[in-house]
C-alpha positions as CSV (number, residue, x, y, z in Angstrom):
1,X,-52.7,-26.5,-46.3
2,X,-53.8,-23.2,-47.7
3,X,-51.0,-22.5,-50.4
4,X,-51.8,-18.5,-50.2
5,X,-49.9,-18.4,-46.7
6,X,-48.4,-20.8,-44.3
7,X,-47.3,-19.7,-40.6
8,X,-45.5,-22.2,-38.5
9,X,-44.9,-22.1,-34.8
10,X,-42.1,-24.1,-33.9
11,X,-43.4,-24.2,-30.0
12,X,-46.8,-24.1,-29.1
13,X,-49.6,-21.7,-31.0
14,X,-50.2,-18.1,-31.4
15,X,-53.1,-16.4,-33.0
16,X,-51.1,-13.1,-34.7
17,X,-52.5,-10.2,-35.6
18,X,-53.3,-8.8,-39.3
19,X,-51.0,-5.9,-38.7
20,X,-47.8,-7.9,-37.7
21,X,-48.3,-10.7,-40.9
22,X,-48.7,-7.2,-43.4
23,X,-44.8,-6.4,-41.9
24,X,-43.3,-9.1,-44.2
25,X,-44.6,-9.4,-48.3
26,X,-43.7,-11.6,-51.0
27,X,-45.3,-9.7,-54.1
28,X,-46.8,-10.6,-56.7
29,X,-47.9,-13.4,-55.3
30,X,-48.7,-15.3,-58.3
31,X,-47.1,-14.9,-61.6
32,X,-48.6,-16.9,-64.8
33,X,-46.6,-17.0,-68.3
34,X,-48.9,-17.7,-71.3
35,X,-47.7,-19.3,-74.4
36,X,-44.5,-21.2,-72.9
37,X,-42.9,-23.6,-76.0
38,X,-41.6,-26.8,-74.6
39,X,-38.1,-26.9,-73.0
40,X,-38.0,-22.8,-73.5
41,X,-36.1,-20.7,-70.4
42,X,-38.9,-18.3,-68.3
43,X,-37.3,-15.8,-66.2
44,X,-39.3,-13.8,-63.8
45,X,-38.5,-12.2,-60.3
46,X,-40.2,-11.5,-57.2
47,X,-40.1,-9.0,-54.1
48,X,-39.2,-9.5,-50.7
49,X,-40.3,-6.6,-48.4
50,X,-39.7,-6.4,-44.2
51,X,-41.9,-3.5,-43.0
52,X,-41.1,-4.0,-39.4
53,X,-38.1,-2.8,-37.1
54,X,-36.4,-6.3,-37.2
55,X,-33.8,-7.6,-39.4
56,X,-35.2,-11.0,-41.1
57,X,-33.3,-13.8,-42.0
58,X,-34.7,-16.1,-45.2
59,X,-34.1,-19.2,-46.7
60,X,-35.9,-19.9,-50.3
61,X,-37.1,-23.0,-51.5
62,X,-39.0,-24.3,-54.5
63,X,-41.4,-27.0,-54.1
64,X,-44.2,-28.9,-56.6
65,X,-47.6,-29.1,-55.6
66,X,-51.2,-30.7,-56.4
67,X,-54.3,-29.6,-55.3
68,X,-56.6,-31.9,-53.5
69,X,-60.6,-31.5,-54.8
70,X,-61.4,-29.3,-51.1
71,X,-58.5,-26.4,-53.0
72,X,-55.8,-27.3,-50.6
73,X,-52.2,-28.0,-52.0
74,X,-49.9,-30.9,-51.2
75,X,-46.2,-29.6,-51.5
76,X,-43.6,-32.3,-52.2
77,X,-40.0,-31.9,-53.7
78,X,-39.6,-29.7,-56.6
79,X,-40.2,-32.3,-60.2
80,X,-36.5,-32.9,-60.9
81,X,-37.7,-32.1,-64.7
82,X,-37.9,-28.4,-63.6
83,X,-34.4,-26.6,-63.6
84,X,-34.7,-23.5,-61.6
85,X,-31.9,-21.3,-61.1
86,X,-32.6,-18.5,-58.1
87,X,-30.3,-15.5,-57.7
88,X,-30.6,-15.8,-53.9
89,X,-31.5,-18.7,-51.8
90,X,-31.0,-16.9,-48.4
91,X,-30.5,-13.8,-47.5
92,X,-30.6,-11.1,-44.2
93,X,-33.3,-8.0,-44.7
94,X,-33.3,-5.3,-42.4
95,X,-35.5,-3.0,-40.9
96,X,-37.9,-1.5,-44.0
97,X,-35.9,-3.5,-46.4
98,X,-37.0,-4.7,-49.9
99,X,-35.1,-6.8,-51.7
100,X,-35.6,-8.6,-55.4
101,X,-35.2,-12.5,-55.9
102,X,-34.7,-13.3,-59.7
103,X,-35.0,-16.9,-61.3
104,X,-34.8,-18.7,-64.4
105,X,-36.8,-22.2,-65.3
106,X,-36.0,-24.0,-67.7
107,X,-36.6,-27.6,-68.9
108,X,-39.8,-28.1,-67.5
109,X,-41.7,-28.8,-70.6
110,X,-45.2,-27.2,-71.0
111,X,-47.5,-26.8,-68.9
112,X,-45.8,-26.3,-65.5
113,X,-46.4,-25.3,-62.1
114,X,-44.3,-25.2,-59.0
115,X,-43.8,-22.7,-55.7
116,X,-41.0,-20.8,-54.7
117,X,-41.3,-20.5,-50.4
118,X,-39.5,-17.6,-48.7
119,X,-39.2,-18.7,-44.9
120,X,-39.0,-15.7,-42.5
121,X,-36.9,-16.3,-39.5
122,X,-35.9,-13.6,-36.8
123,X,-39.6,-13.0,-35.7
124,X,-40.1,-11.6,-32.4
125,X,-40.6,-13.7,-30.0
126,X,-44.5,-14.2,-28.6
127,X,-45.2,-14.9,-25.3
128,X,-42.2,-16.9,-25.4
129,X,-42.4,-18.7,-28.4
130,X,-40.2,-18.8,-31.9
131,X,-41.9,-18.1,-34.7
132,X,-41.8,-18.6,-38.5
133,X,-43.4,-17.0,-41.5
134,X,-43.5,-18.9,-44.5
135,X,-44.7,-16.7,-47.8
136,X,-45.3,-18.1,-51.3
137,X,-44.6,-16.7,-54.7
138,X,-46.4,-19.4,-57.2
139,X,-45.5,-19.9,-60.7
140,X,-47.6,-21.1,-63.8
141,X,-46.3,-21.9,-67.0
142,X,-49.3,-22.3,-69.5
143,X,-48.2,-23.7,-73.1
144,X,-49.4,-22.9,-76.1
145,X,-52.0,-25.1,-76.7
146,X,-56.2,-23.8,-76.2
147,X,-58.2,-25.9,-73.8
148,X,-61.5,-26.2,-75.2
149,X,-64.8,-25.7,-73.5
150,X,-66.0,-29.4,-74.4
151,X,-63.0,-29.9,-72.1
152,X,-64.2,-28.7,-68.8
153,X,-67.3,-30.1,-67.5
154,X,-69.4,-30.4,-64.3
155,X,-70.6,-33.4,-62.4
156,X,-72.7,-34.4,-59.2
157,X,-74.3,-31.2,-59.5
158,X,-77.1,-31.2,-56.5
159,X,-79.0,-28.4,-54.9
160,X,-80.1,-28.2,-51.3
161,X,-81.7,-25.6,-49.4
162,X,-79.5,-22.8,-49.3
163,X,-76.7,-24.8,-51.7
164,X,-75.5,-26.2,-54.9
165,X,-72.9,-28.7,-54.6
166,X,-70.2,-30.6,-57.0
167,X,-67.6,-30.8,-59.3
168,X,-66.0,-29.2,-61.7
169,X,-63.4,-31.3,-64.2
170,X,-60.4,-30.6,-66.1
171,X,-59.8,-33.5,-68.7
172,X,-57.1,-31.3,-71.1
173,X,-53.2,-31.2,-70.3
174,X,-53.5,-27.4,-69.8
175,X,-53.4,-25.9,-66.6
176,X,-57.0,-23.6,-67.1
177,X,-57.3,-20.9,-64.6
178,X,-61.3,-20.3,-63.9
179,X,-61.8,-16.3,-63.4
180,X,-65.3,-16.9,-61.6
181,X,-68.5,-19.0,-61.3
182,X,-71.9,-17.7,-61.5
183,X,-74.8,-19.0,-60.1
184,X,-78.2,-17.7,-61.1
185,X,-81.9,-18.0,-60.4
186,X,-85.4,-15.9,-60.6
187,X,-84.1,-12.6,-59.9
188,X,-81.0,-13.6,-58.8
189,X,-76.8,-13.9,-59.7
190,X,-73.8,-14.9,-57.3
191,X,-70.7,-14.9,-58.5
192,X,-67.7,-16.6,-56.7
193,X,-63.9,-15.9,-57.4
194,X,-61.8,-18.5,-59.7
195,X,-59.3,-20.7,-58.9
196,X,-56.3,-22.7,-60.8
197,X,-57.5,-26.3,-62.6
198,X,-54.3,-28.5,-62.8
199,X,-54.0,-30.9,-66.1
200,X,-56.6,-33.7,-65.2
201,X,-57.4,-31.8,-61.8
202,X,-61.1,-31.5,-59.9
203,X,-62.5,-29.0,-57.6
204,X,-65.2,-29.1,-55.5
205,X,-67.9,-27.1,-55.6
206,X,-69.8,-25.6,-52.9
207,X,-72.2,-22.2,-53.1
208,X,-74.0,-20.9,-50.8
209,X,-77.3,-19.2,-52.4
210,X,-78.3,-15.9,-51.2
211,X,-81.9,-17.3,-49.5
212,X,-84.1,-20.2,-50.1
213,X,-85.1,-19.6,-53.6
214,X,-83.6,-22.5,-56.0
215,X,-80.7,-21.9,-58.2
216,X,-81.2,-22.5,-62.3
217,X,-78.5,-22.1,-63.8
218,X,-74.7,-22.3,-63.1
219,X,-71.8,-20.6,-65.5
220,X,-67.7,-21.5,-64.9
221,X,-66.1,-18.8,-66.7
222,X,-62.3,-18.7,-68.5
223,X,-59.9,-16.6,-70.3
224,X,-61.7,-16.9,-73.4
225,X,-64.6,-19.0,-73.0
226,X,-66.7,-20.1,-70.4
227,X,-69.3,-23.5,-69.7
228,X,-73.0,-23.5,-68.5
229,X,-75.4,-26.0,-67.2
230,X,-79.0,-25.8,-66.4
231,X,-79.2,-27.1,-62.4
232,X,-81.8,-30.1,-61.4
């Protein structure tokens, strides 16, 4: 499940509008610490905001996660290596509220990833049917050793009409976070947003090309350094 935003309706389904999900916030939504030393304390906070006319009642939960190839996270129990201590684990918000949740990991080692859920209860009720918001605020600890390009690679690169298709691989024990890929040909660069690479992790990849000309040339770029193929 997309880890950017998760809505759960407890009875039945509603399609909700973009104005009513921008009423509640968790911000930022990600927050990345560079350099952690092993067993070291991070502390860091985040904002709860409730734009609407309704007081909100919210539980707070931290969960681990992977991420599958496709980009979509499994959550499971948080890694009982990670101490987190939360300043609030529930809390009311009412109307235009903002309130500030503060927390302190410690323990985890290096590197280190987890997610801290804020559930939203107290939703109005739509067409008759409870609802409940559940916002991230995702956490990465990087260490303080470099990931090197050799590191990174890409495999089962093929092109199609229209597509290039594969993977990209993370064989370090950093987490690497990927600011963009570029894809070029004759006359031609696309560039797609990044994403996260867990220690060990793989993405898919999937880019659509702008028209039938062939792609040549395909670029993964991070902090620092970046890897380029020629494509078949």
């Amino acid at each position: 499940m997309n880890m950017l935003r998760r809505i759960l309706l407890i009875v039945g389904g509603y399609l909700l509008g973009a104005s009513f999900l921008a009423a509640q916030q968790v911000s930022p939504a990600v927050s990345e610490y560079q350099g952690v030393a092993a067993s070291s304390k991070v502390e860091g906070h985040f904002d709860l905001s409730n734009d609407s006319m309704n007081t909100l009642y919210i539980t707070i939960e931290a969960k681990s996660f992977t991420i599958n190839p496709d980009g979509n996270a499994v959550f499971t129990p948080l890694k009982s290596e990670i101490h987190l201590e939360l300043s609030s684990t529930s809390l009311r918000l009412g109307p235009k509220q903002r309130r500030t949740v503060y927390y302190r990991v410690s323990g985890p080692g290096s590197p280190a990833w987890f997610c801290i859920y804020s559930n939203f209860s107290g939703l109005p009720r739509r067409n008759g049917m409870d609802l409940q918001l559940e916002l991230p605020h995702t956490v990465y600890l990087y260490g303080k050793n470099r990931t090197r390009a050799e590191q990174l690679a890409f495999v089962d690169l093929k092109q199609s009409p229209g597509h290039v298709t594969g993977r990209i691989t993370n064989h370090s024990a950093n987490i690497v976070r990927l600011t963009g890929l570029d894809v070029s040909g004759e006359h031609f660069k696309k560039t797609e947003g990044g994403f996260p690479l867990l220690p060990g992790g793989v993405r898919d990849i999937d880019l659509v090309l702008p028209d039938s000309r062939p792609a040549q040339a395909l670029r993964a770029r991070a902090a620092g350094f970046h890897i380029e193929t020629l494509l078949p």
